[in-house]
N, C-alpha and C positions, 0 to 999 in steps of 0.2 A: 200183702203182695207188694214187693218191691222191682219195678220196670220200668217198659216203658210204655206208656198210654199214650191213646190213640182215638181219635176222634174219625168212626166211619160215616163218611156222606155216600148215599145214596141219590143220584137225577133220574127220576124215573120221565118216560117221554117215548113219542113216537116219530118214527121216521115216514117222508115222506115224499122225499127233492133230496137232489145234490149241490153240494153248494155249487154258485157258477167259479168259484175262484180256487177248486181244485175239490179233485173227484172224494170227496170224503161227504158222508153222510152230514144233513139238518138235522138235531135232534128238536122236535117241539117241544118243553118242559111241560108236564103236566101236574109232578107232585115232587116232593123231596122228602127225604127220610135220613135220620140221625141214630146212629150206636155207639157205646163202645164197642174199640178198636185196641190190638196190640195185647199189653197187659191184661184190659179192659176186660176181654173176653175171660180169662182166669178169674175176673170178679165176679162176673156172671155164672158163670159155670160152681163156684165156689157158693155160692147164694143159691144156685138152684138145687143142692143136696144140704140144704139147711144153713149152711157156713154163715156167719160175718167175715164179709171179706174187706180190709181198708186198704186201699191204694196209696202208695209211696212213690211219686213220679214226679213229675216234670213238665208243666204247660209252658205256654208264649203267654205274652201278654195279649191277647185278640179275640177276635168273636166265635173261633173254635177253641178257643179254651173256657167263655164264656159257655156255650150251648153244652160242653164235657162236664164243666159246673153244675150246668142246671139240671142234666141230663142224671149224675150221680143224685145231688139231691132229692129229685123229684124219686127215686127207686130208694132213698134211704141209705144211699150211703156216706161216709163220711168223707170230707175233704180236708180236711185236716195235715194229711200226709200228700197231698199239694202244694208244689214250689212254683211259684212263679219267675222262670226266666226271659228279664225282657228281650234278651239277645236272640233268641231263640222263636221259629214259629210251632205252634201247637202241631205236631203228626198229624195230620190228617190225610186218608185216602178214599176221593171220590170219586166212586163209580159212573157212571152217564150209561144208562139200560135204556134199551129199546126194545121193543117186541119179548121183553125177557131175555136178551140177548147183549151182550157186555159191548159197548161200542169202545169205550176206553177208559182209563185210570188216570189219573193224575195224584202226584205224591207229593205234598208241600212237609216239607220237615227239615232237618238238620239232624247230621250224625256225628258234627264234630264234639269233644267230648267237652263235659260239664266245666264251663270254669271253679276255683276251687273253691270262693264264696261260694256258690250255687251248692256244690258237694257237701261243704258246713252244711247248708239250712237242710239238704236231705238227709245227711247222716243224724242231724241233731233231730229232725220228726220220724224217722226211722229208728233211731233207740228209745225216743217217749211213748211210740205206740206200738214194737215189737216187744216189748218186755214183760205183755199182759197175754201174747199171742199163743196160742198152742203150739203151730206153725208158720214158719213160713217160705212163702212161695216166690222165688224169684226168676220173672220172667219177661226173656231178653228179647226184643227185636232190633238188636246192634245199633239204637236211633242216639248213643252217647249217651245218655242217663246211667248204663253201669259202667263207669271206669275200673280201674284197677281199684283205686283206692277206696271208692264206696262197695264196689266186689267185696274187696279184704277184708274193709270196718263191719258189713253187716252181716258175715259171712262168719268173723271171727265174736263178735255178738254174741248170735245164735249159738254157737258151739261152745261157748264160756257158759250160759243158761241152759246146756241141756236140750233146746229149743233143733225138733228135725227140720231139715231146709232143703226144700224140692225146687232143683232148679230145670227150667227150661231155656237152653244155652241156645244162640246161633254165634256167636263169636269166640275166636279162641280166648280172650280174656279167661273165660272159665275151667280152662284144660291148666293154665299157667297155675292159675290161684288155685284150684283146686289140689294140684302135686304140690304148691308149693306151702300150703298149710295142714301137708300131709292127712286131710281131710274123709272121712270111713264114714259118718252120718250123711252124705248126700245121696239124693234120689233126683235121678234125671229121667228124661224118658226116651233121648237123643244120643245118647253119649254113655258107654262104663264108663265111670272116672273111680282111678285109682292112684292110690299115691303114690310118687316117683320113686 
């Protein structure tokens, strides 16, 4: 699975007062809860119909790429195809629930795109661990992890091996590369793509 990962926080709590310093709800914290997010979820989802799924992404250096860490380990997956970019903070988006009721979200991330160090270390753990892969699955939440040129390189990869490659697009990067590697092996589930 090559994307972009995501670390979902969960504040669960109750309401109970408003604050005095502008009419928005106190949340009390009672618990907090951690998943994968983004990509993440395609790992899950790939793992619960039997799959091995390895993640090819892009963390921050911090304590939500720390808990993303521990959180794959601990379920047995591998991290391997894990970069760490210092420039960058780890995706993450926490929810704050009250009553079972979404009070609000906040979105710590970066979407500008991968510097091209960064790109090296992913394309270079992305061709050591897709080249064993049945398939692969590349899925985008526009957070910069797939530029053009990691698009192209793993994209063009796959389709030199034979290897089918289901993507889930939200940015037009996909519609370009896809016409422009005249590409007939892809499977979306957003998008026909057909070549130009």
């Amino acid at each position: 699975m090559l994307g972009d990962l995501m670390l979902d926080e969960f504040i669960w709590g109750t309401v109970s007062r408003i604050a005095p310093e502008a009419p928005v709800p106190v949340v009390d914290i009672q618990r907090e809860s951690h998943r994968l997010g983004g990509a993440g979820n395609v790992v899950n989802n790939a793992r619960s119909i039997g799959a091995t799924a390895i993640p090819v992404s892009v963390v921050g250096s911090d304590s939500a790429a720390e808990r993303l860490n521990a959180y794959l380990k601990e379920q047995g997956i591998s991290t391997a195809g894990v970069v760490v970019d210092d420039s960058r903070p780890t995706t993450t988006k926490t929810r704050v629930i009250a009553h079972n009721q979404l009070v609000v979200r906040t979105d710590r991330e970066s979407r500008k795109p991968l510097a091209s160090d960064i790109e090296d270390s992913v394309l270079e753990r992305f061709a050591s661990l897709a080249a064993e892969c049945d398939a692969i699955i590349i899925s985008d939440y526009d957070k910069g992890v797939l530029t053009p040129r990691v698009l192209d390189r793993a994209i063009t990869f796959a389709t030199e091996r034979g290897i089918p490659v289901c993507v889930d697009p939200r940015s037009d990067i996909f519609r370009t590369t896809v016409a422009r590697l005249s590409l007939r092996r892809i499977i979306t589930r957003r998008l026909v793509q057909r070549p130009a």
